[in-house]
C-alpha positions as CSV (number, residue, x, y, z in Angstrom):
1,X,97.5,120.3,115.7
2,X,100.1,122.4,113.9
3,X,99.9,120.3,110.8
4,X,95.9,120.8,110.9
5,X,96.3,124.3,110.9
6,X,98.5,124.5,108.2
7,X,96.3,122.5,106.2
8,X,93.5,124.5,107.0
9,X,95.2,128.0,106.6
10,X,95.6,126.1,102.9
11,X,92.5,125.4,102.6
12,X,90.7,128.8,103.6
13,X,93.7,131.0,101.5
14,X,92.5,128.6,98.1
15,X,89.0,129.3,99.2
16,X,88.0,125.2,99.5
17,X,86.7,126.5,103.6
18,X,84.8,129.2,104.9
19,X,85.7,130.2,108.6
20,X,83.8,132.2,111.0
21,X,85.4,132.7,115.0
22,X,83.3,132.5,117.8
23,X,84.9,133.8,120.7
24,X,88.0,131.9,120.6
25,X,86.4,129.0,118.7
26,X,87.1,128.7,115.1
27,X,83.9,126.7,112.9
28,X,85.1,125.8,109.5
29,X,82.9,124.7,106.9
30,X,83.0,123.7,102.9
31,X,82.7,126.2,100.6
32,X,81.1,124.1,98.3
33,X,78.8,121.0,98.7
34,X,80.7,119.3,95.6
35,X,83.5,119.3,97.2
36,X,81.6,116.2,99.4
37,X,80.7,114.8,96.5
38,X,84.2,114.4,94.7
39,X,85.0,113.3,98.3
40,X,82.5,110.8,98.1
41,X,83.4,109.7,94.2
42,X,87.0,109.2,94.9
43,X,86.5,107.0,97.9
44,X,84.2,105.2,96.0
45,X,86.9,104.3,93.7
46,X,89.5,103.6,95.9
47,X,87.1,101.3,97.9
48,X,86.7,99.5,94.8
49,X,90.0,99.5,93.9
50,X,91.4,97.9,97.4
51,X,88.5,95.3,96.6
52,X,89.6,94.5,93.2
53,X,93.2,94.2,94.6
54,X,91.9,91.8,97.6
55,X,90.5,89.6,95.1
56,X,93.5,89.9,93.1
57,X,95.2,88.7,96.6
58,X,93.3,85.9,97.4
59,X,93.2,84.8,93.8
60,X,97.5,84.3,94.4
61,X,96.8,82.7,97.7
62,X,94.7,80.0,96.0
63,X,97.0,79.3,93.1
64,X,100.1,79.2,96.1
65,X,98.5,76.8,97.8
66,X,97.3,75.0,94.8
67,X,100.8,74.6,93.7
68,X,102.0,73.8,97.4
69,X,99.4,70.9,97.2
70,X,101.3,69.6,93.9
71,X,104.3,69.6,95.0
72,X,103.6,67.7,98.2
């Protein structure tokens, strides 16, 4: 929790969150809907970049056990 609260003190001071207390409940929201959206782009391209490097993976698995196959 301490961590999350230091990321979200860095977050509302650089204006990224808005934060409004209820009693002693704290709601945070974005301050900005593009924020999502660059979310949204840059897991996009990591997600295609772990796929990219899983067919990279099982492109070297095939060619290791094509050359096991040789050798036996």
């Amino acid at each position: 929790m301490a961590n999350l609260s230091q990321h979200l003190a860095v977050m509302r001071s650089t204006n990224i969150v808005n934060s409004r207390r209820e009693g002693v409940t704290i709601y945070y929201s974005l301050s900005d809907k593009r924020i999502m959206q660059a979310f949204n782009i840059i897991t996009e391209i990591l997600m295609n970049q772990l796929d990219r490097d899983e067919k990279l993976r099982q492109e070297f698995v095939l060619h290791l056990q094509d050359t096991n196959a040789e050798l036996e």
